[in-house]
N, CA and C atoms of all chains as a GROMACS GRO file, in nm:
protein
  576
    1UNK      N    1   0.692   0.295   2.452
    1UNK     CA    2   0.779   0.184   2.408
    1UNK      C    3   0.904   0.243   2.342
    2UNK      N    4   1.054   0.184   2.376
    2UNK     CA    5   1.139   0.226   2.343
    2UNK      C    6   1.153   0.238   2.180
    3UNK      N    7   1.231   0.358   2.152
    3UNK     CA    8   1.228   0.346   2.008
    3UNK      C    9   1.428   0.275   1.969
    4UNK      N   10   1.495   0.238   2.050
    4UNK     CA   11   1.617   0.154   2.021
    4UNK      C   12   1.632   0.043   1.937
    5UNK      N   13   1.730   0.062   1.870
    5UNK     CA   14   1.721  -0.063   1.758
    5UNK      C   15   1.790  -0.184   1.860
    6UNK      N   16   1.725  -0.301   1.837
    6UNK     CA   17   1.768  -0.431   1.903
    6UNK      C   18   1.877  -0.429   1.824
    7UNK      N   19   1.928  -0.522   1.890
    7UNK     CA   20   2.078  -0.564   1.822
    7UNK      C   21   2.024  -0.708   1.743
    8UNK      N   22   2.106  -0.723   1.680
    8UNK     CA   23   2.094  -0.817   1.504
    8UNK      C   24   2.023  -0.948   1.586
    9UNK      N   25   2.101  -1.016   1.691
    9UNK     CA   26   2.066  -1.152   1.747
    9UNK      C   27   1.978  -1.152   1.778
   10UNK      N   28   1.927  -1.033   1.878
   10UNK     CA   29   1.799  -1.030   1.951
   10UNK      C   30   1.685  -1.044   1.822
   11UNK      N   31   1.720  -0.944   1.713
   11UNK     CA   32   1.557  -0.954   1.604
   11UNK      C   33   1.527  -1.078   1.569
   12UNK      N   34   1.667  -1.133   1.532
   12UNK     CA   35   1.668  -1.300   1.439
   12UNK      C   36   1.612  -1.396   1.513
   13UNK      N   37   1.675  -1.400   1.670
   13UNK     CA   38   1.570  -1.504   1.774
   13UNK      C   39   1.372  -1.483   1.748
   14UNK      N   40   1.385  -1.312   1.726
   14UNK     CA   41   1.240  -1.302   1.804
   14UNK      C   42   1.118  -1.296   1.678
   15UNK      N   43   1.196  -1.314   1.554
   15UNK     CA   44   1.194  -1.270   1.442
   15UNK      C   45   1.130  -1.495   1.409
   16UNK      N   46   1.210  -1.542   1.473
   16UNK     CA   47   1.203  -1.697   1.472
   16UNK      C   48   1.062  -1.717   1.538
   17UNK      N   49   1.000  -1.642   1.610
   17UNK     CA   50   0.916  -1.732   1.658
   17UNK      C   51   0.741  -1.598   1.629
   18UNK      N   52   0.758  -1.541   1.528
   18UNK     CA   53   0.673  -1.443   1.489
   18UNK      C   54   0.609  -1.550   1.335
   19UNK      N   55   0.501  -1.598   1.345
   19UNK     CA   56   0.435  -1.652   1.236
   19UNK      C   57   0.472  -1.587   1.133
   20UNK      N   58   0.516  -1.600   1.000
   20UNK     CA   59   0.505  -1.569   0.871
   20UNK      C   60   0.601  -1.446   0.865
   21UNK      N   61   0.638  -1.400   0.936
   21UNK     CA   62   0.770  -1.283   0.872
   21UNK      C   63   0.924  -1.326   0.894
   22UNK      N   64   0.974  -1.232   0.816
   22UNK     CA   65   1.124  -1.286   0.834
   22UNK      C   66   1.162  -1.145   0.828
   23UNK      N   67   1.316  -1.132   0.806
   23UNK     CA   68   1.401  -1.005   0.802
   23UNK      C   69   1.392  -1.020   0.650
   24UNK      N   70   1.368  -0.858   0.593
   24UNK     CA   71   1.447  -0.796   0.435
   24UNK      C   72   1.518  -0.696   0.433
   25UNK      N   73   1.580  -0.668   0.429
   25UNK     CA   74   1.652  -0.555   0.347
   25UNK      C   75   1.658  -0.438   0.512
   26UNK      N   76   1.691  -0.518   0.613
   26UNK     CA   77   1.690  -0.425   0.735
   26UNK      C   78   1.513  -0.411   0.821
   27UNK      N   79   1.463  -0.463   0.739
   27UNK     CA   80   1.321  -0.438   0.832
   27UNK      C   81   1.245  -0.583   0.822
   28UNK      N   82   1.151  -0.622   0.914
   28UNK     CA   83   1.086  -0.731   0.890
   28UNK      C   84   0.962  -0.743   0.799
   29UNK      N   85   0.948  -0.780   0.765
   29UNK     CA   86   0.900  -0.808   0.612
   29UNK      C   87   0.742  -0.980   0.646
   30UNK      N   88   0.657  -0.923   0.596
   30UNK     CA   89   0.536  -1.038   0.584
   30UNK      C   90   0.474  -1.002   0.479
   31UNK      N   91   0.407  -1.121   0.374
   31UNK     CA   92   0.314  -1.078   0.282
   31UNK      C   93   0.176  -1.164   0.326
   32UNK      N   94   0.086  -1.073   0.356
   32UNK     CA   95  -0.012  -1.162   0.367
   32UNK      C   96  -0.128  -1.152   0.272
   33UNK      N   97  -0.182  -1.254   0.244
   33UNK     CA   98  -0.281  -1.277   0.181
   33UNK      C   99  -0.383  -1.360   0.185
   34UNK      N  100  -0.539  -1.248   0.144
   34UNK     CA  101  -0.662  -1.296   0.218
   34UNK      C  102  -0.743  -1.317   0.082
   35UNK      N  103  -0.919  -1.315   0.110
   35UNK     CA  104  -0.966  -1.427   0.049
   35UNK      C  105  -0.986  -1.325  -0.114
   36UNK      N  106  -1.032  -1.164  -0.083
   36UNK     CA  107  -1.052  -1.079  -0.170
   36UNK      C  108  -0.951  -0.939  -0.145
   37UNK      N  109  -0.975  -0.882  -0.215
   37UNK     CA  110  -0.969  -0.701  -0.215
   37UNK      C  111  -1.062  -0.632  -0.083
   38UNK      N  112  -1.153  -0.690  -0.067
   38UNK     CA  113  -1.227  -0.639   0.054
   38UNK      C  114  -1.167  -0.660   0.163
   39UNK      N  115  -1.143  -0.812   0.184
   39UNK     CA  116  -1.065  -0.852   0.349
   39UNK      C  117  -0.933  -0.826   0.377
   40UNK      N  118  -0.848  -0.818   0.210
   40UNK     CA  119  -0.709  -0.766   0.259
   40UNK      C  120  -0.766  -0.557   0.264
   41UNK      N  121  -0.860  -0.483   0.229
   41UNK     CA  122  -0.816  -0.357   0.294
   41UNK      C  123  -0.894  -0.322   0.408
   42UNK      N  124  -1.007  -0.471   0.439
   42UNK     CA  125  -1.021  -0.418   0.591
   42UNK      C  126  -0.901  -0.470   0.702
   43UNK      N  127  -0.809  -0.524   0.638
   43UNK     CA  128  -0.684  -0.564   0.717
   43UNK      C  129  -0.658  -0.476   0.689
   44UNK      N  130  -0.576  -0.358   0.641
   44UNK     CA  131  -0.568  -0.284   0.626
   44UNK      C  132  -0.610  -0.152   0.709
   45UNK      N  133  -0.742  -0.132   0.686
   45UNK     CA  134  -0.750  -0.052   0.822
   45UNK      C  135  -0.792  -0.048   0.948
   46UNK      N  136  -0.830  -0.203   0.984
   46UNK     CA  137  -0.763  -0.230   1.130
   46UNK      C  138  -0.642  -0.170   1.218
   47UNK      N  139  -0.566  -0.224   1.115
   47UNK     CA  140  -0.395  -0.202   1.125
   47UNK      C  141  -0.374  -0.065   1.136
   48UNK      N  142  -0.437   0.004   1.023
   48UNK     CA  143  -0.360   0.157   0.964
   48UNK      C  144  -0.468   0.283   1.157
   49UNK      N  145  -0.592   0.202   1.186
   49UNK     CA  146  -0.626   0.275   1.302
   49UNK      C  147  -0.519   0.210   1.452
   50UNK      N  148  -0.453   0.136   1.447
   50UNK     CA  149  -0.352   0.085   1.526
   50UNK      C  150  -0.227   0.140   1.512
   51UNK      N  151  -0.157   0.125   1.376
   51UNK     CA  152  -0.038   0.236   1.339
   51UNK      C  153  -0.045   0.387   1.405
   52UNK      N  154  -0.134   0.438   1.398
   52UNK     CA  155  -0.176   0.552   1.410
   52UNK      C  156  -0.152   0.557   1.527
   53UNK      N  157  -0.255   0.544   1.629
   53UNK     CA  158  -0.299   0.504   1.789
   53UNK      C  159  -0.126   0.507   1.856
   54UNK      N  160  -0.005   0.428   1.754
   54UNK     CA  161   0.093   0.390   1.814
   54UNK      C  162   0.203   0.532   1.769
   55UNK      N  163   0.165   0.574   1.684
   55UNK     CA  164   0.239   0.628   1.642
   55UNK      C  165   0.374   0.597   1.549
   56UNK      N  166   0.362   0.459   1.455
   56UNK     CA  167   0.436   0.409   1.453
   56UNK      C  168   0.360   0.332   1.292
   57UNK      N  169   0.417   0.372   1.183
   57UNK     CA  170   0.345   0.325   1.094
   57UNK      C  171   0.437   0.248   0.981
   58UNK      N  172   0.354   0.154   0.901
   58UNK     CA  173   0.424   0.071   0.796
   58UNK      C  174   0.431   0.100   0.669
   59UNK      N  175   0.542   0.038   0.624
   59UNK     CA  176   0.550   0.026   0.479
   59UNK      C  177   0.483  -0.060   0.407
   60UNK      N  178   0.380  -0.042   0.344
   60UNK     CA  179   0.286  -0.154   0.296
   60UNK      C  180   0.237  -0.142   0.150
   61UNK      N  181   0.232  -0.179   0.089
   61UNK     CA  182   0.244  -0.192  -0.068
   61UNK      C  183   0.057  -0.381  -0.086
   62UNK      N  184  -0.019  -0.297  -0.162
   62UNK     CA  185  -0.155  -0.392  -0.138
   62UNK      C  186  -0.154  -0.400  -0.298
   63UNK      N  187  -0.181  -0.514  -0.342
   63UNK     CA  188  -0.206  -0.529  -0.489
   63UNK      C  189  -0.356  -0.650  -0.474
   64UNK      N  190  -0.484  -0.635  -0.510
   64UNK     CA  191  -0.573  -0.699  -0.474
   64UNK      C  192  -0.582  -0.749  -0.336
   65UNK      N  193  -0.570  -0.885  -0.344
   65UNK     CA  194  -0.560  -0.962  -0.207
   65UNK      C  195  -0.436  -0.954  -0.119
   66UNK      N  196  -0.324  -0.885  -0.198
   66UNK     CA  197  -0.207  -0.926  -0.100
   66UNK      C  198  -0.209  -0.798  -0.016
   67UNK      N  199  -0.155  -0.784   0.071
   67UNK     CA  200  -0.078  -0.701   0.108
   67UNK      C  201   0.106  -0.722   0.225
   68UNK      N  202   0.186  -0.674   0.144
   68UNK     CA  203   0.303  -0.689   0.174
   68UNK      C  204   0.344  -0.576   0.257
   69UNK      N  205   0.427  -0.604   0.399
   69UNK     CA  206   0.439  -0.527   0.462
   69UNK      C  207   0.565  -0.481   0.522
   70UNK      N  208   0.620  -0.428   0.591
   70UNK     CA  209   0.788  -0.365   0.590
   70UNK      C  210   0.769  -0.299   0.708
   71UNK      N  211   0.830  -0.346   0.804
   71UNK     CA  212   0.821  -0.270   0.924
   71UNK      C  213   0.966  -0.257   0.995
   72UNK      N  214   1.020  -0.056   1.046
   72UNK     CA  215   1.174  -0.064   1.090
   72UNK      C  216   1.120   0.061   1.129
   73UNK      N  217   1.202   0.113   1.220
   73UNK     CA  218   1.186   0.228   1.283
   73UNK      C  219   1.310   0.330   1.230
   74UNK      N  220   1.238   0.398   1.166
   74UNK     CA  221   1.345   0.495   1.116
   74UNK      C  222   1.462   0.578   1.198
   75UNK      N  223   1.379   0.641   1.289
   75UNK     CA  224   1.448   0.746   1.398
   75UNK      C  225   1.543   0.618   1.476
   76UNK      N  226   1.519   0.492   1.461
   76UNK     CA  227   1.583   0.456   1.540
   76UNK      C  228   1.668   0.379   1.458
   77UNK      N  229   1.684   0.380   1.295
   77UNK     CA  230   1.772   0.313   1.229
   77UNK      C  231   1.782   0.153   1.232
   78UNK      N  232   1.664   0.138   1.270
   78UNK     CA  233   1.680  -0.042   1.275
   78UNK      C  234   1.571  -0.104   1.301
   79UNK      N  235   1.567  -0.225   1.376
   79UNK     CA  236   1.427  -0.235   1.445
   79UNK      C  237   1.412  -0.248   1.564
   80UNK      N  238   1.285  -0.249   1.606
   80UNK     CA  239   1.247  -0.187   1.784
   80UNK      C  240   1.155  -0.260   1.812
   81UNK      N  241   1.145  -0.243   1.951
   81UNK     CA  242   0.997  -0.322   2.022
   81UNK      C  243   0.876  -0.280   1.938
   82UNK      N  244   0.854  -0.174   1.885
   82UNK     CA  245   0.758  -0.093   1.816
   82UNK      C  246   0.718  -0.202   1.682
   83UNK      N  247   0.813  -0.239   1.619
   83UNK     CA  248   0.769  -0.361   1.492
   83UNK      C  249   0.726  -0.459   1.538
   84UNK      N  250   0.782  -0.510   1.624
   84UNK     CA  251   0.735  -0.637   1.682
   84UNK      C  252   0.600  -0.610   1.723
   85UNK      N  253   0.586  -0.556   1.827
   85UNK     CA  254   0.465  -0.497   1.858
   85UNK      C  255   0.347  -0.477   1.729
   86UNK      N  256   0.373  -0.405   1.666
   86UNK     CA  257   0.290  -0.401   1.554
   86UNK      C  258   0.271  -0.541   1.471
   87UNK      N  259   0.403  -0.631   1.402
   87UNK     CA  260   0.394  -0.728   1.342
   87UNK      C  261   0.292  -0.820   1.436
   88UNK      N  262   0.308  -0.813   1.565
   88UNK     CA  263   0.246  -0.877   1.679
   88UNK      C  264   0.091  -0.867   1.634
   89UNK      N  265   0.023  -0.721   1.615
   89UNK     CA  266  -0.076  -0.699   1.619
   89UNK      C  267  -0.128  -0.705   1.469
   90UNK      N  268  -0.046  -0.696   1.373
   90UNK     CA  269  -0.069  -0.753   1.262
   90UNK      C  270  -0.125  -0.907   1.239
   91UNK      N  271  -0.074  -0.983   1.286
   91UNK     CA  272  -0.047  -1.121   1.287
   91UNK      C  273  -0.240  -1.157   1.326
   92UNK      N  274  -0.248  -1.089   1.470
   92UNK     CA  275  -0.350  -1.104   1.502
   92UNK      C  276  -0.496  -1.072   1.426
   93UNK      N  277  -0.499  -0.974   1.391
   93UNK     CA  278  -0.612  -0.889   1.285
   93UNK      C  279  -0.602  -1.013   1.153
   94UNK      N  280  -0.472  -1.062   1.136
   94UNK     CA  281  -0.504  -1.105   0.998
   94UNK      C  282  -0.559  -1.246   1.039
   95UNK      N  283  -0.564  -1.342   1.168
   95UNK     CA  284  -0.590  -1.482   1.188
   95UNK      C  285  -0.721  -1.473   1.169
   96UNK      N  286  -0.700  -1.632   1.044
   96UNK     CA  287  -0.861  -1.678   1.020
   96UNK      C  288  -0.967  -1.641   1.135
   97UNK      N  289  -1.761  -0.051  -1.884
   97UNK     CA  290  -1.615   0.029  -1.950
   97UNK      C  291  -1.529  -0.099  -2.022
   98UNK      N  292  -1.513  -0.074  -2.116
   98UNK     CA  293  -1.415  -0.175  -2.196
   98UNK      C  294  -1.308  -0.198  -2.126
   99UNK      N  295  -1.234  -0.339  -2.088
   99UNK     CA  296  -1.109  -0.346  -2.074
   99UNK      C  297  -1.035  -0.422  -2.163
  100UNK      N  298  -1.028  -0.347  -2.294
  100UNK     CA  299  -0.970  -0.330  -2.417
  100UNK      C  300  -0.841  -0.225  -2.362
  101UNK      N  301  -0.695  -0.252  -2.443
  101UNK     CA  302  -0.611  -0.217  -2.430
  101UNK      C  303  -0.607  -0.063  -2.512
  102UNK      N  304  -0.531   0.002  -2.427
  102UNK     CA  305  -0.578   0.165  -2.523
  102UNK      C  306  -0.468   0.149  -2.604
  103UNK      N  307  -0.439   0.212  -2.716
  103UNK     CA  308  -0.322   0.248  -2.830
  103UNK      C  309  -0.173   0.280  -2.730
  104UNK      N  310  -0.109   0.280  -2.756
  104UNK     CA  311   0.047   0.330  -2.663
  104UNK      C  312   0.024   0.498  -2.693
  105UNK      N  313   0.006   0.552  -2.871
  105UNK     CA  314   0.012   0.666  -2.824
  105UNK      C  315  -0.140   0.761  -2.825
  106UNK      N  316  -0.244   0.650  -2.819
  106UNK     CA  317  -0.346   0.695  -2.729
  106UNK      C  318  -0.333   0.726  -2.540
  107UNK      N  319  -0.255   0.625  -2.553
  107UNK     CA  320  -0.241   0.633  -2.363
  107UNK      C  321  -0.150   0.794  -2.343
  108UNK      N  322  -0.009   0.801  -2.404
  108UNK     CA  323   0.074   0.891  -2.400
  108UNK      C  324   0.054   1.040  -2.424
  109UNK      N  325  -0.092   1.013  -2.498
  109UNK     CA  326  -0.178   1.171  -2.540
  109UNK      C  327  -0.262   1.192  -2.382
  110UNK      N  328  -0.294   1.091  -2.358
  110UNK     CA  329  -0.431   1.116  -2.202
  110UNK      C  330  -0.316   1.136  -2.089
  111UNK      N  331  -0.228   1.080  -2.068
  111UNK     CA  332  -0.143   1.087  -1.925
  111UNK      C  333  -0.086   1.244  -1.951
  112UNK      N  334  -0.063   1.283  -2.057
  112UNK     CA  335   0.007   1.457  -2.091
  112UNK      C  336  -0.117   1.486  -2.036
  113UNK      N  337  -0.249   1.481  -2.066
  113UNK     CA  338  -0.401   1.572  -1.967
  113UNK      C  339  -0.437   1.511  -1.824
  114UNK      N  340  -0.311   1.434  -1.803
  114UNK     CA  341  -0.388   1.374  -1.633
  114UNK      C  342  -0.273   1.431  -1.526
  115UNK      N  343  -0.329   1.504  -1.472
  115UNK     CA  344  -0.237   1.587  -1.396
  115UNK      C  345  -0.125   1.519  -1.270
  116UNK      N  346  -0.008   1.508  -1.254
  116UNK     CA  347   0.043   1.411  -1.171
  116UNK      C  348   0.091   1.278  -1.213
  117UNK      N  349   0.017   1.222  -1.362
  117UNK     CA  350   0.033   1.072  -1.374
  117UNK      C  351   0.141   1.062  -1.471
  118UNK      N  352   0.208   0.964  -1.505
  118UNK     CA  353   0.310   0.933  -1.583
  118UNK      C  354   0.306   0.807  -1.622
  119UNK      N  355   0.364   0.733  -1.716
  119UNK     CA  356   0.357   0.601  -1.761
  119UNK      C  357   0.498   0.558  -1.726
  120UNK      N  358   0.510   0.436  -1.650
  120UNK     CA  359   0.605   0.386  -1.577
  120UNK      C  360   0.569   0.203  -1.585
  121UNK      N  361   0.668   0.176  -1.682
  121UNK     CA  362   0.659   0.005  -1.647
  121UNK      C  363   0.519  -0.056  -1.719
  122UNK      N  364   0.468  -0.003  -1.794
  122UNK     CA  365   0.363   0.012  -1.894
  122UNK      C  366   0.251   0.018  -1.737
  123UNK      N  367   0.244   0.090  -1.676
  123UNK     CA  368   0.164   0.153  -1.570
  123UNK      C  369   0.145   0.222  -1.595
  124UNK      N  370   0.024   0.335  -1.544
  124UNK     CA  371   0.000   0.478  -1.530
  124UNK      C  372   0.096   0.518  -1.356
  125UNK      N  373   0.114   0.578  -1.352
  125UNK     CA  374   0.182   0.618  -1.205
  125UNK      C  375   0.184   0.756  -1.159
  126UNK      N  376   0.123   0.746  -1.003
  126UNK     CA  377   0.122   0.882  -0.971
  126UNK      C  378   0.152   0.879  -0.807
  127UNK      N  379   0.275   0.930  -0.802
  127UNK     CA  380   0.301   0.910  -0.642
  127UNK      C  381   0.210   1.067  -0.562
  128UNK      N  382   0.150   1.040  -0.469
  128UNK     CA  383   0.054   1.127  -0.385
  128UNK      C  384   0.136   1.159  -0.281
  129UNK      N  385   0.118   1.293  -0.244
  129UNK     CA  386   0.162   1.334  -0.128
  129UNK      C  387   0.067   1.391  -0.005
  130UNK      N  388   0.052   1.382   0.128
  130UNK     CA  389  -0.034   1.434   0.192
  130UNK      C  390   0.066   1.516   0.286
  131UNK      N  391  -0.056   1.558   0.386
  131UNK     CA  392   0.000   1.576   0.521
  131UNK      C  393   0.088   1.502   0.616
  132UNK      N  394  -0.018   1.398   0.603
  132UNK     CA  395   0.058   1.284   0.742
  132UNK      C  396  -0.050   1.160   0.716
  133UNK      N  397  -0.030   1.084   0.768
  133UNK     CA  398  -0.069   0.962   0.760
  133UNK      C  399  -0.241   0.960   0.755
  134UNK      N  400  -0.292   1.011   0.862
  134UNK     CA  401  -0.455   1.027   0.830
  134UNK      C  402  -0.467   1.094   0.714
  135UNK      N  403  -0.441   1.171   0.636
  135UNK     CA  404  -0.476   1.195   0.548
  135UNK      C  405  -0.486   1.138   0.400
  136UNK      N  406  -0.366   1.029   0.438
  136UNK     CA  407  -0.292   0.957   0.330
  136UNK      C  408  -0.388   0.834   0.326
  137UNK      N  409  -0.409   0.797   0.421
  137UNK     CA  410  -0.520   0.651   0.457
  137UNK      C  411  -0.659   0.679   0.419
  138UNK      N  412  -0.718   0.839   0.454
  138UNK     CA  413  -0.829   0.871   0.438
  138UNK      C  414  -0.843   0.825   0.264
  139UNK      N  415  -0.734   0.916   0.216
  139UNK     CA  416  -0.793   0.911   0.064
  139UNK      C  417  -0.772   0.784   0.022
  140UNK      N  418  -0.702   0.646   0.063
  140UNK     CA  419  -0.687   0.509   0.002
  140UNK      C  420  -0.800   0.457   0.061
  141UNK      N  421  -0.878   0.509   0.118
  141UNK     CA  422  -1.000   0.453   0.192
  141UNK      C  423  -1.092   0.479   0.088
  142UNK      N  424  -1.091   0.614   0.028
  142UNK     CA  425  -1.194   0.676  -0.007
  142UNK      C  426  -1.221   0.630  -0.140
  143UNK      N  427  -1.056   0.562  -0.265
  143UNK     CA  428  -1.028   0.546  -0.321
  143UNK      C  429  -1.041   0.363  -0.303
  144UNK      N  430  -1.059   0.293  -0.227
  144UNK     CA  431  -1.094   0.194  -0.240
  144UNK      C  432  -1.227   0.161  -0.199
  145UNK      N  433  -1.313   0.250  -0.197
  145UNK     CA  434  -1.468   0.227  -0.221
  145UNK      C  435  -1.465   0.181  -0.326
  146UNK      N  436  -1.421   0.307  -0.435
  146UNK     CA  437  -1.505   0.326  -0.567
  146UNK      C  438  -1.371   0.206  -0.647
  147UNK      N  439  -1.318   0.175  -0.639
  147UNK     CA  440  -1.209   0.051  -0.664
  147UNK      C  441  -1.272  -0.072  -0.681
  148UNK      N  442  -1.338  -0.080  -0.540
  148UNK     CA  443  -1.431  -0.207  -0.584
  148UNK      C  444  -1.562  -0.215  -0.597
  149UNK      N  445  -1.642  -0.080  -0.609
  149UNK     CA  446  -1.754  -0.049  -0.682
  149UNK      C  447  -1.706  -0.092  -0.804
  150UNK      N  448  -1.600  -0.050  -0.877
  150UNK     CA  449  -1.563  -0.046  -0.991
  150UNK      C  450  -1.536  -0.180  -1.055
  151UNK      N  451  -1.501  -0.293  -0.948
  151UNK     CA  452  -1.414  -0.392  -0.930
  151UNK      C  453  -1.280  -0.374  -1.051
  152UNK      N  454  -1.200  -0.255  -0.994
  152UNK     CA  455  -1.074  -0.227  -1.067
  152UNK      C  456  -0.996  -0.213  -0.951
  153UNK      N  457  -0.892  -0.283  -0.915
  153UNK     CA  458  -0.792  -0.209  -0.821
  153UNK      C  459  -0.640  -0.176  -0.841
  154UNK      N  460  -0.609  -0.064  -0.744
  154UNK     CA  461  -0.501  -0.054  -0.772
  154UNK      C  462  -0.372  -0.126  -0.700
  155UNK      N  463  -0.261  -0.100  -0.743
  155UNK     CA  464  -0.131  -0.134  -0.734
  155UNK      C  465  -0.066  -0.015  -0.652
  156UNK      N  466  -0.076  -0.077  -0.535
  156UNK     CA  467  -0.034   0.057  -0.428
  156UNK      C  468   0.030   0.047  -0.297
  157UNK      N  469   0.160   0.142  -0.281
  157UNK     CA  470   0.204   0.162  -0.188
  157UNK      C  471   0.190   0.275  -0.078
  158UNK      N  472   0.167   0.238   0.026
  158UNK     CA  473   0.176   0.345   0.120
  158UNK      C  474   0.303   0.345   0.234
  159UNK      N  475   0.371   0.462   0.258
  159UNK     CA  476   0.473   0.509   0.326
  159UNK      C  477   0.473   0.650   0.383
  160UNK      N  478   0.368   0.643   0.542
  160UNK     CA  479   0.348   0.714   0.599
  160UNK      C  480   0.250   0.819   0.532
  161UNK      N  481   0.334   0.922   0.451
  161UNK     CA  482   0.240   1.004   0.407
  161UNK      C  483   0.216   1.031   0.256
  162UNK      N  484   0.256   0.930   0.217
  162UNK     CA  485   0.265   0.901   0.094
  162UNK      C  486   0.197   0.787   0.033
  163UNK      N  487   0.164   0.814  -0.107
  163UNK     CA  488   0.070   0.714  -0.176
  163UNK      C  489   0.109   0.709  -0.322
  164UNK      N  490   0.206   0.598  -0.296
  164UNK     CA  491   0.250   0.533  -0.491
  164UNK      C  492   0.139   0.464  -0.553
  165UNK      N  493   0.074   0.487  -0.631
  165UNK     CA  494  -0.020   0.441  -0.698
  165UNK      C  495   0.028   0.407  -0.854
  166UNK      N  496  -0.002   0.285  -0.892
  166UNK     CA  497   0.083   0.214  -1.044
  166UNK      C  498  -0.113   0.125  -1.058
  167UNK      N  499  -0.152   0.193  -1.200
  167UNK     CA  500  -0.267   0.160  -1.239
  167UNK      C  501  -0.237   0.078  -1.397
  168UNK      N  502  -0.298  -0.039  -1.422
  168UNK     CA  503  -0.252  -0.084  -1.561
  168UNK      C  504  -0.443  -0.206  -1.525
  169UNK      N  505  -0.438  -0.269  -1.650
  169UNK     CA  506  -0.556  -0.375  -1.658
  169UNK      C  507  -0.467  -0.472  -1.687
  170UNK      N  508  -0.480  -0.603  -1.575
  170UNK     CA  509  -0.431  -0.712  -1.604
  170UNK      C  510  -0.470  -0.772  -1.715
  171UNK      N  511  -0.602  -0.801  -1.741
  171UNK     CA  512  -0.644  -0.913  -1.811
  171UNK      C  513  -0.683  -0.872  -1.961
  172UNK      N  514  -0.573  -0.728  -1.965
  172UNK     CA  515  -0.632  -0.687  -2.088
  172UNK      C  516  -0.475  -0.639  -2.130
  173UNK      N  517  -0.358  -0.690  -2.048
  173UNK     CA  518  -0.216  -0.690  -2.088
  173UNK      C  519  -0.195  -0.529  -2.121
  174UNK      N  520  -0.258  -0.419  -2.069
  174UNK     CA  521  -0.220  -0.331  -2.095
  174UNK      C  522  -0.317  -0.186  -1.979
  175UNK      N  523  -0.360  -0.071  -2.077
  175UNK     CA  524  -0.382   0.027  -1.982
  175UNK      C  525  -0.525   0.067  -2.055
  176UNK      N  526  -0.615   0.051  -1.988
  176UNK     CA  527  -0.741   0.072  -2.059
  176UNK      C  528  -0.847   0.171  -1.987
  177UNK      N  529  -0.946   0.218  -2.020
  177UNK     CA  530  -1.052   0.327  -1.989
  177UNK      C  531  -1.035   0.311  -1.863
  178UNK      N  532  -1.054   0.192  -1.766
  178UNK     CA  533  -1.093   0.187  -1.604
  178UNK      C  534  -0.944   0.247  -1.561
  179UNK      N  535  -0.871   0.242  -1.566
  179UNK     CA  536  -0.733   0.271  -1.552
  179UNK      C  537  -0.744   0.440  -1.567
  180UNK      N  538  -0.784   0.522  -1.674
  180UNK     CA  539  -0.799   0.637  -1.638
  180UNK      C  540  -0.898   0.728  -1.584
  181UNK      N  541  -1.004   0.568  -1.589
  181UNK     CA  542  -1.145   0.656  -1.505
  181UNK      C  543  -1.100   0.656  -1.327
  182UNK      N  544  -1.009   0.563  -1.310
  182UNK     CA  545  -0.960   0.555  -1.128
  182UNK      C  546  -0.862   0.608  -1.155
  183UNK      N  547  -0.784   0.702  -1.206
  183UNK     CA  548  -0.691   0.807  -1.211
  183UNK      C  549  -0.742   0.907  -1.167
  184UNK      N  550  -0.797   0.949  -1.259
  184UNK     CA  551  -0.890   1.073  -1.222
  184UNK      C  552  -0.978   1.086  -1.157
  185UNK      N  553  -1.049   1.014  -1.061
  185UNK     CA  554  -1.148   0.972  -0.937
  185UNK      C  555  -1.023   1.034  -0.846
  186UNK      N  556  -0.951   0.932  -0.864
  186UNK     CA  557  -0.840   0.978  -0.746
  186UNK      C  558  -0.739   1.124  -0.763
  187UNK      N  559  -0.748   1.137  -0.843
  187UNK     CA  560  -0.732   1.296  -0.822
  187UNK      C  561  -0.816   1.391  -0.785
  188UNK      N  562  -0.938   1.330  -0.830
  188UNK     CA  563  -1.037   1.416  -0.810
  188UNK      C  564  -1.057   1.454  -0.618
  189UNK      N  565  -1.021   1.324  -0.586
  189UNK     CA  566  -1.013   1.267  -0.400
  189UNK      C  567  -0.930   1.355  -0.314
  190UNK      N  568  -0.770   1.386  -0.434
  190UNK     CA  569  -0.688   1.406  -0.347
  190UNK      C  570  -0.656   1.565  -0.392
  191UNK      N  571  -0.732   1.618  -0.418
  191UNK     CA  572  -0.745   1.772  -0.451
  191UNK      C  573  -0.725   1.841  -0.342
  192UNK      N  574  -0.679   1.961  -0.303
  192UNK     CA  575  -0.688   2.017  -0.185
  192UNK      C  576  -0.835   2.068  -0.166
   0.00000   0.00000   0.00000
């Protein structure tokens, strides 16, 4: 999967129709939160054996139940199919 | 373990003997460094067993290969015994 940063329009459209994240500070950004400390860090490493697998890992910051997440592709200075992709697979791991 | 608030310069005497940690934001704080990402996940894995054995958790970021860790007791408005007993667990974790 390409590591190219989309251009601004393309994220904001695709960024519109991705449950629960938006754009921050250059990367897309979700906080999710589950029922304990247990279910947000087996979200957690669902995700973190998927990051991996992709080669392609997040900024994630967990305080009990939450965990807040930050996803941009560095090498590529912006964001890429690679976040989406991941926010994609994020989204999924975390549905009731 | 009491989560009684420790003295300010009770806390400021133990973080000078805790190798790595610092008091930040009335936190204990100790940013971790690894290899690379499996290694970095391994030890927040390993470190959130005994977290919620403990039912103490931390305040934590991960960024690739890195691990910001900010330890304080909420419900005790300050920094108390569990706070330096999961300091030092986790150093103990992330030892070479």
């Amino acid at each position: 999967m390409a590591r190219v940063a989309l251009p601004l329009d393309e994220v904001q459209k695709r960024v519109g129709n991705l449950a629960g994240w938006s754009m921050a500070d250059g990367a897309l950004y979700r906080r999710f939160e589950f029922k304990d400390f247990v279910q947000a860090f087996s979200f957690m490493t669902a995700a973190a054996l998927i990051a991996e697998a992709k080669n392609h890992h997040p900024d994630w910051r967990n305080v009990y139940r939450t965990v807040e997440v930050r996803l941009s592709t560095h090498d590529a200075g912006g964001i890429t199919e690679l976040d989406f992709d991941l926010a994609q697979r994020m989204n999924v791991l975390a549905a009731p």
